[in-house]
Structures are given as C-alpha cells and as structure tokens.
PALO-495262 format. One record per residue (C-alpha): residue number from 1; residue in three letters; x negated, y negated, z negated. Coordinates in Angstrom, 3 decimals, padded with zeros to 6 digits. Example, Ala and Ser with C-alpha at 12.3 -4.5 7.8 and 13.67 -1.06 7.14 Angstrom:
residues 2
+-----+-----+----------+----------+----------+
|   k |   r |     east |    north |       up |
+-----+-----+----------+----------+----------+
|   1 | Ala | -012.300 |  004.500 | -007.800 |
|   2 | Ser | -013.670 |  001.060 | -007.140 |
+-----+-----+----------+----------+----------+
END
This chain:
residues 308
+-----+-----+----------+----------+----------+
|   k |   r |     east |    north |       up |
+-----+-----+----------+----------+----------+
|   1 | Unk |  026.813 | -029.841 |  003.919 |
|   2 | Unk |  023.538 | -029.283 |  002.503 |
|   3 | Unk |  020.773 | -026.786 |  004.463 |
|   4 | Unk |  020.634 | -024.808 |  001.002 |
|   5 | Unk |  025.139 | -024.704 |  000.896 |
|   6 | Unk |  024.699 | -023.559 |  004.039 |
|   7 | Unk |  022.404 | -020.611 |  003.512 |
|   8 | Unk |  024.267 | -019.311 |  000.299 |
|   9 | Unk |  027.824 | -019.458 |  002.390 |
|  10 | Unk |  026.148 | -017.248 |  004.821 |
|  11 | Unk |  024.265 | -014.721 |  002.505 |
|  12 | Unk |  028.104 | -014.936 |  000.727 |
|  13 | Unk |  029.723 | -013.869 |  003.534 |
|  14 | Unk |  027.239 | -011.178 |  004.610 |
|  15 | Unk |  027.149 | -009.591 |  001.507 |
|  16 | Unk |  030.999 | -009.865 |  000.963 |
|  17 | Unk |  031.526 | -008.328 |  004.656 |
|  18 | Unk |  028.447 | -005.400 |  004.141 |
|  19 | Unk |  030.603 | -002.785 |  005.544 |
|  20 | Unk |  032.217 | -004.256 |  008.243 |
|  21 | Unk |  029.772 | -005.067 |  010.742 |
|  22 | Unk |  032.098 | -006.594 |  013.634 |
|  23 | Unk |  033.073 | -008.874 |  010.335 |
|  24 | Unk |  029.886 | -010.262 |  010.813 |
|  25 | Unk |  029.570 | -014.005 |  012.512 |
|  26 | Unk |  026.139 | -013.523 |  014.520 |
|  27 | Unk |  024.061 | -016.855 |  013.313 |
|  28 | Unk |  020.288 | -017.984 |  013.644 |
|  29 | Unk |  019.192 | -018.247 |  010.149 |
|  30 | Unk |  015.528 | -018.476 |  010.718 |
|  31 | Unk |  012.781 | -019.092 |  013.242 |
|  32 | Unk |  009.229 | -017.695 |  012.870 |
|  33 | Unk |  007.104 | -019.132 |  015.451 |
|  34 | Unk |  009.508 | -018.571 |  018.574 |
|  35 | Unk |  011.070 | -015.585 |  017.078 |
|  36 | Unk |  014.310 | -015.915 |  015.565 |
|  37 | Unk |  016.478 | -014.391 |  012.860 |
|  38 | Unk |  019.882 | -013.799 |  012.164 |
|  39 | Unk |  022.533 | -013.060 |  010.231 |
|  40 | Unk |  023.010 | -009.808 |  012.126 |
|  41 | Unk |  019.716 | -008.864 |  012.055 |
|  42 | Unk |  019.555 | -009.500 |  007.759 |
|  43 | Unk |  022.690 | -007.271 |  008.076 |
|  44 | Unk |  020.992 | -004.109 |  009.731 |
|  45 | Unk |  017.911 | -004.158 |  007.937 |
|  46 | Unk |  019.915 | -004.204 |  004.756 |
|  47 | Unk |  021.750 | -000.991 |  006.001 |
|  48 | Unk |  018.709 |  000.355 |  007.108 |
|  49 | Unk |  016.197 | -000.277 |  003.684 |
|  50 | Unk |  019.432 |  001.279 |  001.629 |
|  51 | Unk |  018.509 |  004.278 |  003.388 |
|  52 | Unk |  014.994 |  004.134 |  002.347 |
|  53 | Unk |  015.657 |  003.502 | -001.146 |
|  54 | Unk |  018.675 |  003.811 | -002.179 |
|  55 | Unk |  018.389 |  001.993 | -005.678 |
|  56 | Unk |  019.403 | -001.203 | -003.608 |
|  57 | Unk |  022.708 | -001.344 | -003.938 |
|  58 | Unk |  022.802 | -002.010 | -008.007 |
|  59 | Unk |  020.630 | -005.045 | -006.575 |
|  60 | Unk |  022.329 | -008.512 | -007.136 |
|  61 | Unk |  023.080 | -009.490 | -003.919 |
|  62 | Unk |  021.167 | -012.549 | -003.847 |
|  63 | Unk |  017.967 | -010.546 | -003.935 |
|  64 | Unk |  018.864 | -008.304 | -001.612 |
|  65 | Unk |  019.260 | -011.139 |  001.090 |
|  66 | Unk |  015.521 | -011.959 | -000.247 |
|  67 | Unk |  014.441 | -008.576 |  000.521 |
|  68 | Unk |  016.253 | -008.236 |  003.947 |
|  69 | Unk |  014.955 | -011.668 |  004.628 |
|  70 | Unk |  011.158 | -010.892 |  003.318 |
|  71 | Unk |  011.167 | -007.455 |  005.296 |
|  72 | Unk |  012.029 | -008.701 |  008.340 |
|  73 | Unk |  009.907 | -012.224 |  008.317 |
|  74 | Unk |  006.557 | -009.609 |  007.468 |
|  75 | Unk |  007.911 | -007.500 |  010.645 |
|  76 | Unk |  008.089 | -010.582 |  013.101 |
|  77 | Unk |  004.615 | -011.716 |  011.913 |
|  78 | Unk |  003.404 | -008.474 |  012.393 |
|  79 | Unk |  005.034 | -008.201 |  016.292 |
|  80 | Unk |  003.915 | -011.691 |  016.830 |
|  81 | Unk |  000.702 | -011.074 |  015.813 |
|  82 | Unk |  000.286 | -007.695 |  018.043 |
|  83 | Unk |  001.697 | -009.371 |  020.983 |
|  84 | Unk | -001.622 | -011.262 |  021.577 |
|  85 | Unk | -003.609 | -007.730 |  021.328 |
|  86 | Unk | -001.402 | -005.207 |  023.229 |
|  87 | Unk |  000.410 | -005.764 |  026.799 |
|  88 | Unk |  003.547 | -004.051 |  025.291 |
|  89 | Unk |  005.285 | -003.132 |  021.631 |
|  90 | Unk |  005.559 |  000.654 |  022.733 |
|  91 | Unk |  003.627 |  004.246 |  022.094 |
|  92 | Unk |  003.547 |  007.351 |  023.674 |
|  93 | Unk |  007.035 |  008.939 |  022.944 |
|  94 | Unk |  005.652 |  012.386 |  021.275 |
|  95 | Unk |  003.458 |  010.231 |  018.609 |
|  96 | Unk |  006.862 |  008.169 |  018.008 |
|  97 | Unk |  008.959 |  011.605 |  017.417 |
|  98 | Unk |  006.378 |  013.108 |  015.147 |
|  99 | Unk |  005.917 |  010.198 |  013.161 |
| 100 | Unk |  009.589 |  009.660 |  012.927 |
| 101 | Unk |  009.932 |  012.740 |  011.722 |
| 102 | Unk |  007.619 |  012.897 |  009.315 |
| 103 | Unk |  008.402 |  009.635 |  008.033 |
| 104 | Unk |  011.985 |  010.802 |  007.276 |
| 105 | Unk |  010.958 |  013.701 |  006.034 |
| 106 | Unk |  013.265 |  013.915 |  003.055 |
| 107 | Unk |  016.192 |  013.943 |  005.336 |
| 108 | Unk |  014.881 |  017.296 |  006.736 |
| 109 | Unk |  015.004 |  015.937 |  010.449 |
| 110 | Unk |  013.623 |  018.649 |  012.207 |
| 111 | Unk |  014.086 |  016.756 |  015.928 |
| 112 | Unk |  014.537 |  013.560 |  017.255 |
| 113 | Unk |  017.937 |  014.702 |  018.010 |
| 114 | Unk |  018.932 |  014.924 |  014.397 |
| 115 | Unk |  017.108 |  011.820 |  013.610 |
| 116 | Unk |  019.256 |  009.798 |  015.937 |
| 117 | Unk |  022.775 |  011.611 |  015.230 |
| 118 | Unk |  022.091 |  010.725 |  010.934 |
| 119 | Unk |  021.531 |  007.090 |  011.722 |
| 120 | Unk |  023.854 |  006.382 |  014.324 |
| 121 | Unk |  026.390 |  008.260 |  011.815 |
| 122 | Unk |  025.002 |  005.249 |  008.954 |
| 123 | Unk |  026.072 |  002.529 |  012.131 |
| 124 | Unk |  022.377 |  001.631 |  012.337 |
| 125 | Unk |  020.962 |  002.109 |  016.272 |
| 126 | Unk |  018.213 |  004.355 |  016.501 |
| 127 | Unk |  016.445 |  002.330 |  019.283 |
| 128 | Unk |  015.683 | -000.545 |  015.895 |
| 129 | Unk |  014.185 |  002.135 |  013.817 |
| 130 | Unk |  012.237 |  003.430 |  016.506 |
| 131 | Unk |  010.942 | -000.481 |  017.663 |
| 132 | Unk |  010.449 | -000.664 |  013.611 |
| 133 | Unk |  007.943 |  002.109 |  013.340 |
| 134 | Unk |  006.166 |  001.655 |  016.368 |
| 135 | Unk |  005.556 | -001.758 |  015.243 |
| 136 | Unk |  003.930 | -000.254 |  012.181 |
| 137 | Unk |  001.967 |  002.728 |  014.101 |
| 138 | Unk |  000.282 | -000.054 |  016.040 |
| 139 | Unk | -000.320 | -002.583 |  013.655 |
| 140 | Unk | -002.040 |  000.494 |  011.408 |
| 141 | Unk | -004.378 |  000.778 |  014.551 |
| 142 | Unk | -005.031 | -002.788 |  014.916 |
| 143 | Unk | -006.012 | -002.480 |  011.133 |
| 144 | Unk | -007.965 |  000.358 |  011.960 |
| 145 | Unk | -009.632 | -000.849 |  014.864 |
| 146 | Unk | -010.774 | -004.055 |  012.999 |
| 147 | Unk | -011.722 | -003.068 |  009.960 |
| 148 | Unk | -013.408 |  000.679 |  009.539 |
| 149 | Unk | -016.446 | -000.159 |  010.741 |
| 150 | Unk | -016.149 | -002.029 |  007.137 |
| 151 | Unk | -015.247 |  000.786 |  004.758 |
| 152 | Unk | -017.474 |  001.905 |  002.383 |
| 153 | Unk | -017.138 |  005.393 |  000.950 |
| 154 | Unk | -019.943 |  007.041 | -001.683 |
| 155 | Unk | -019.821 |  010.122 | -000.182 |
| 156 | Unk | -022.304 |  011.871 | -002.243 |
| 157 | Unk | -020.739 |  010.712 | -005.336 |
| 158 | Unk | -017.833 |  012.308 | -003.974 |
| 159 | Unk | -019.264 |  015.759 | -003.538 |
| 160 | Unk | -021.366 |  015.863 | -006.659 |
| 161 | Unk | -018.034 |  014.958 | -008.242 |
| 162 | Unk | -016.104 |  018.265 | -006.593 |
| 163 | Unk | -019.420 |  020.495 | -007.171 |
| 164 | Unk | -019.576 |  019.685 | -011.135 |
| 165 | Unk | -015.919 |  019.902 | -012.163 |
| 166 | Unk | -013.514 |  022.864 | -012.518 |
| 167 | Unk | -010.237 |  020.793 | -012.132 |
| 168 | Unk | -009.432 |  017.332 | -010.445 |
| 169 | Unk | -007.524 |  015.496 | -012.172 |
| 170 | Unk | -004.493 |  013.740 | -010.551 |
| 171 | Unk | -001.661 |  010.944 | -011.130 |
| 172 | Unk |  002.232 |  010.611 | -009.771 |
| 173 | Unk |  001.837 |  006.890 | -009.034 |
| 174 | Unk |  004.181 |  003.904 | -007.911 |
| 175 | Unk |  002.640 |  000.034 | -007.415 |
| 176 | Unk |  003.954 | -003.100 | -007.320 |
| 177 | Unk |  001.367 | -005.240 | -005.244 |
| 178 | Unk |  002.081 | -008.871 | -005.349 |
| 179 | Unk | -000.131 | -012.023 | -004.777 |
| 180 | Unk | -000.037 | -015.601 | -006.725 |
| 181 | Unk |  001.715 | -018.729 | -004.459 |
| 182 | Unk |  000.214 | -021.845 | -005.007 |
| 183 | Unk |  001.054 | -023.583 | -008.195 |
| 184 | Unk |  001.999 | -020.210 | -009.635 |
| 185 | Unk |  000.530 | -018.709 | -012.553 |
| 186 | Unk | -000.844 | -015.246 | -013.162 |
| 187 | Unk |  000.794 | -015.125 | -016.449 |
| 188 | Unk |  004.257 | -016.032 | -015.603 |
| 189 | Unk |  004.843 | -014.369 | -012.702 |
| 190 | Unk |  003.329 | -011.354 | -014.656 |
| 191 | Unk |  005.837 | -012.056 | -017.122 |
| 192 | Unk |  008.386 | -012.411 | -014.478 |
| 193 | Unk |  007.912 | -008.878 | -013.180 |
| 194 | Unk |  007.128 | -007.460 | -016.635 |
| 195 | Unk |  010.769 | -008.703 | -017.795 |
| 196 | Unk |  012.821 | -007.303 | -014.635 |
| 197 | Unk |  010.746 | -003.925 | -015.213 |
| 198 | Unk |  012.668 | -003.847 | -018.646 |
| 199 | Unk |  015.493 | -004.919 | -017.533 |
| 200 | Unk |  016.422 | -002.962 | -014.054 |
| 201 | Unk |  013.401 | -000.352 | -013.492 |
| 202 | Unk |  010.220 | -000.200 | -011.860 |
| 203 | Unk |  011.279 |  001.064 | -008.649 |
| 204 | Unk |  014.125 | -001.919 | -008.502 |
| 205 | Unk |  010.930 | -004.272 | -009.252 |
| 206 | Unk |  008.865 | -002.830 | -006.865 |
| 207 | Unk |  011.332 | -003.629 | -004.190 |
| 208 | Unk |  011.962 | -007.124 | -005.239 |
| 209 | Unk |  008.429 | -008.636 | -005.982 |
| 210 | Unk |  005.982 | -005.959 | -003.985 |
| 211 | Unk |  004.357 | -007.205 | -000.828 |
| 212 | Unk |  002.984 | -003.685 | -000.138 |
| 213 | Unk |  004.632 | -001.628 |  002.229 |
| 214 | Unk |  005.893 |  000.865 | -000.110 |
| 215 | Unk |  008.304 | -001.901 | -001.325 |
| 216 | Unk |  010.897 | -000.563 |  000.839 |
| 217 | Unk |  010.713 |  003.262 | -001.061 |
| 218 | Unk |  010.423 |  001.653 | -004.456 |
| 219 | Unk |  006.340 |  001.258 | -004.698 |
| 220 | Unk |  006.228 |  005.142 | -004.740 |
| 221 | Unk |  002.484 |  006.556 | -003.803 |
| 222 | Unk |  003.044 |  009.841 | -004.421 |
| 223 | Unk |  000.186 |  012.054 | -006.385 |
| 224 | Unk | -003.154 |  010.435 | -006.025 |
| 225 | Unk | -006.471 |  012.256 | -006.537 |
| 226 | Unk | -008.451 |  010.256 | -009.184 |
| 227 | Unk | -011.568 |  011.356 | -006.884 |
| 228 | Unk | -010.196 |  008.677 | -004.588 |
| 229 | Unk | -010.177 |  005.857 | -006.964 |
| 230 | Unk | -012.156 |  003.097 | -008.349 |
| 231 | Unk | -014.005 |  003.137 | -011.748 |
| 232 | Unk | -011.677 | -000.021 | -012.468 |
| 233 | Unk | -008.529 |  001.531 | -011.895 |
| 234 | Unk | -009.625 |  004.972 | -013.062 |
| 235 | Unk | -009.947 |  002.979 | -016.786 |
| 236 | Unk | -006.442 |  001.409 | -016.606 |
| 237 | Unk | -004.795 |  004.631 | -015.846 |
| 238 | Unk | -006.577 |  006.372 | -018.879 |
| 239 | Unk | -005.791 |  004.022 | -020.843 |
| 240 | Unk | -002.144 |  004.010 | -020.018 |
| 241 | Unk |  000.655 |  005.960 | -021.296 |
| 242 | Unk |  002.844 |  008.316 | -019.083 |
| 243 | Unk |  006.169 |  006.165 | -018.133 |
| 244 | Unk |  004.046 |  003.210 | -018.749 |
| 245 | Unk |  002.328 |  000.715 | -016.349 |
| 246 | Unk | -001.115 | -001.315 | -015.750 |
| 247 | Unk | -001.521 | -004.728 | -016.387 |
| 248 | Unk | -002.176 | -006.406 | -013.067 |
| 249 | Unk | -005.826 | -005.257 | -011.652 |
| 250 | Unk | -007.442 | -007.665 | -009.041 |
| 251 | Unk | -007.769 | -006.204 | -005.716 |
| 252 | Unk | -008.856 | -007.106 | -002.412 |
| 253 | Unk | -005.446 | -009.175 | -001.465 |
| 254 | Unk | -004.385 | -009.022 | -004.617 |
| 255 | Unk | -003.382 | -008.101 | -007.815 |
| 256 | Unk | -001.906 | -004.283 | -008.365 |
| 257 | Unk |  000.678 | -003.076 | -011.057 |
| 258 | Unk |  000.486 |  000.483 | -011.176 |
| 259 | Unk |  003.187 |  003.296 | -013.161 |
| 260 | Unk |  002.149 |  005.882 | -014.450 |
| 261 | Unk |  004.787 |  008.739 | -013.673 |
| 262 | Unk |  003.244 |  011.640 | -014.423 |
| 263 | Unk | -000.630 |  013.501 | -014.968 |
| 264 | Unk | -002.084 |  017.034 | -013.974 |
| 265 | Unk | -005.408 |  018.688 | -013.980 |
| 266 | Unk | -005.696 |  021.140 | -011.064 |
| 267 | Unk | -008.379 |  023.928 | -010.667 |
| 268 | Unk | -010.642 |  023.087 | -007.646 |
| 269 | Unk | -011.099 |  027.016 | -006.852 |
| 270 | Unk | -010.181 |  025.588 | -003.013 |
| 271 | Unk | -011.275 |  025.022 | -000.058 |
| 272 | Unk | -014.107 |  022.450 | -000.696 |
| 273 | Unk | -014.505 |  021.069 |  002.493 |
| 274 | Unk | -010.899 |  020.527 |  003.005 |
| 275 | Unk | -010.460 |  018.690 | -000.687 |
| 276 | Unk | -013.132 |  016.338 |  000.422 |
| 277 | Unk | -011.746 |  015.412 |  003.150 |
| 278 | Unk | -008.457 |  014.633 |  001.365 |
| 279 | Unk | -010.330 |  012.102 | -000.769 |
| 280 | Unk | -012.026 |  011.150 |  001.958 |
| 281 | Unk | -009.024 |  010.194 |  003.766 |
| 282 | Unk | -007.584 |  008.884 |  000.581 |
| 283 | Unk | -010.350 |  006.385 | -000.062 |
| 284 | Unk | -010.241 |  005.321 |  003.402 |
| 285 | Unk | -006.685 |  004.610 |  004.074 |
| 286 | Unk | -007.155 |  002.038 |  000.231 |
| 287 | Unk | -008.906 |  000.744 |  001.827 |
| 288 | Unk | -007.283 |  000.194 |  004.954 |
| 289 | Unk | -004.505 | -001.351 |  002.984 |
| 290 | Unk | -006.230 | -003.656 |  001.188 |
| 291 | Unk | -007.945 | -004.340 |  004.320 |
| 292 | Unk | -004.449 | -005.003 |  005.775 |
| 293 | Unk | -003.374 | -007.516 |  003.287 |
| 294 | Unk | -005.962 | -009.488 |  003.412 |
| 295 | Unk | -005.362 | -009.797 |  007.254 |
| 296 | Unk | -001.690 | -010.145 |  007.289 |
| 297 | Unk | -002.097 | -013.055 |  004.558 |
| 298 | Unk | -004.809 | -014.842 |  006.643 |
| 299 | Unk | -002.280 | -014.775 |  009.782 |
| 300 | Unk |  000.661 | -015.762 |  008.254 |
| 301 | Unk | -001.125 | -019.024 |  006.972 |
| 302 | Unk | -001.053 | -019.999 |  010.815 |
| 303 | Unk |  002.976 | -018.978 |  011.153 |
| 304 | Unk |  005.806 | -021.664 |  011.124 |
| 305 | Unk |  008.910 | -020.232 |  009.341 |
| 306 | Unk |  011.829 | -022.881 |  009.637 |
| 307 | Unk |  015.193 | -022.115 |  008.040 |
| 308 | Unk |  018.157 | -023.394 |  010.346 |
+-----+-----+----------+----------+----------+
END
C-alpha cells in the first residue's frame, strides 16, 4: 500500500472515530526533526482548535486533518526552535494563569480552576493547553528579544496625528496572511482563497489558508486603530467596502488579505497619553508579527518534516 493510501486510511479513520477517543489507534504519522507526530496528537488538537473556533466542524474533513496537521507541525518548529535558547519549555505559574485566562476570555474563566474543569469536561487535558501557551508566551519573547531593538515607530507623527483630530477613526478587522510556495503563483492561489471566501466564509478561509496565528480564531483582529497602520494599508481599507476584503498587500513575510467587518469614528476627548500608548503598542506588536514570520519561515527552511 501506497505512503499516500496510507495517510488517507488514517485521516479516514480519525475523522470517522472524532468522538471516541479510546477508538483511536495511536500511530506516528510524522517526524519533524526528532519530534514526532501522531494520530493521537492530530486528534486532540482537532478537539482543542474546535474550541477556538468553532466554525470547524462544517469543515470537510480532509482540511481539517490539514489544519490539525499544519497547527501542530508550526508548534513543534516553534518548541524545537526554543529548545536551543531556553534550558526548559516552562514559565512562572502566575504569568501562565493570567494569560490563560485572558486568553479564554470569552469563556468567562475567572480561575485556573474553572479553566481546567471546562476542558477536562471537552476530554482535552489541561496540562496540553497549558504546554501550548507557554510555548507561545516564550516564543513571543524570543521574538521580542530579537527583534525590538528593530522596530521603527514615527512617534511624532503619531502625536501630531492625536493633537489635530477630534475622532480616530477605527476598523473591526479579520486577515488571512498567507505566503507563495515555490512554483506557486500569486494569482492563483489568490484566486484559490478568493473562491473558498465565496463559497464557505472568510473566517472558514482564514482557518484553512492563514499562516498567522489568528488562523485558529478565524483571522479575527479585533478593532484596530487606523493611527496604528501603514499609509499602504490605510488606502486599501478606504477603498474597501464594509463586508468586503483587500486584495492581497505585500508585507514583511508576506502577503495580507484583510475584511473589512465593520467602521467607527470615535471622539478622542480621552486620556491622551493613554491613547498613544495604545497605538504605540499597536504598531509595535505589527510589527512584532511580521517580525515573527519572517523568523519562523527562515527556521523552518532548516527543518526535516518526513511523513511515515
């Protein structure tokens, strides 16, 4: 039996046995670097990015293998990657409950206690979501770390900006970030995501084609101060329709598909210092993420992933 008949029996018989995990035949799948893979492992993170978003399950389930499989290759590159920087994957335990928290915020966790009683109730071990997001705390300082000596924020452009306008304007964003494979085309795989946009949603695209870490929650950025943007993307989003989205802008690590959800004007009769550090923060954390994409693409040029 072919590698390929082999890898669709087993996505088959995950899928087909999703809510049965002892169903489950533990396999090795794939090996990234001396990490491995399996078919246990695809099984819990699908469990677990259903309760991020949970437009997955109208998914073919196919793509939801790809996701599962995508999530969790970007997560051991990640680990492998901070094992040759830090002695030990693991933060001080009151950062991890706060951030936890926070994180799962629209569960209205107000301890850790009722953080690990929901997911234990969902048959997904706490201990994995916990490893998960300390993974991501401390690759976000690695990023940090590296790179801020390298941001560059017009700080003066922000203030004279704040000092000479009664409102800010704002947009309710989402983003599909994705980058071009070689022997790919800009224009097809444009055209790819353009036509599953139409015909699933943005927020099902996002999670299939995005590279960005808000794949998991559907692209979703939340309201974005348009003080904390570039003139380039600034000009797309005026020029785009509400319920519409960009055509792909070139970024730093790639190119960026951004929906736009919804527009408001607020009055700036606040707090100045505290709205420019907002931006500030804004500006700096793009930054950071493009920053971030550019790294993560650089090391996984150096990582063997072998399908078994």
């Amino acid at each position: 039996m072919s590698i390929l008949k082999k890898i669709i029996l087993t996505i088959t018989s995950i899928l087909f046995l999703i809510n049965n995990s002892n169903a489950v035949e533990n396999k090795i799948l794939f090996k990234i670097n001396n990490e491995i893979i399996t078919s246990l492992d695809i099984f819990d993170e699908l469990k677990y990015l259903v309760t991020l978003n949970n437009e997955l399950r109208s998914i073919e389930n196919a793509q939801k293998f790809e996701i599962a499989k995508n999530s969790l290759i970007r997560e051991k590159i990640k680990e492998i990657e901070l094992k040759k920087k830090v002695n030990e994957i693991k933060i001080e335990e009151g950062l991890l409950q706060n951030v936890l928290i926070d994180y799962f915020k629209k569960e209205n966790f107000q301890s850790i206690s009722d953080f690990e009683n929901y997911f234990l109730k969902v048959g997904i071990n706490p201990d994995s979501i916990k490893r998960k997001i300390t993974i991501e705390i401390l690759w976000n300082q690695l990023i940090y770390s590296k790179y801020i000596q390298s941001v560059k924020i017009d700080k003066k452009e922000i203030k004279d900006d704040l000092l000479n306008n009664n409102k800010q304007k704002e947009f309710l964003l989402s983003e599909i970030l994705f980058n071009i494979n070689e022997g790919e085309q800009l224009d097809l795989k444009f055209k790819s995501i353009k036509d599953s946009i139409k015909e699933k949603s943005f927020s099902e695209t996002a999670i299939i084609f995005s590279i960005s870490d808000t794949a998991n929650k559907g692209g979703k950025l939340g309201w974005i101060k348009e003080a904390s943007m570039n003139l380039k993307i600034k000009k797309q989003l005026d020029n785009t329709k509400i319920g519409n989205h960009t055509n792909p802008i070139v970024i730093p690590g790639g190119f960026l598909i951004l929906k736009k959800e919804d527009y408001r004007e607020v009055n700036i009769d606040i707090d100045f210092e505290k709205e420019f550090e907002i931006i500030i923060k804004e500006k700096t954390n793009k930054q950071l993420n493009q920053f971030s994409n550019i790294y993560f693409n650089k090391i996984k040029k150096n990582i063997v992933i072998n399908e078994l």
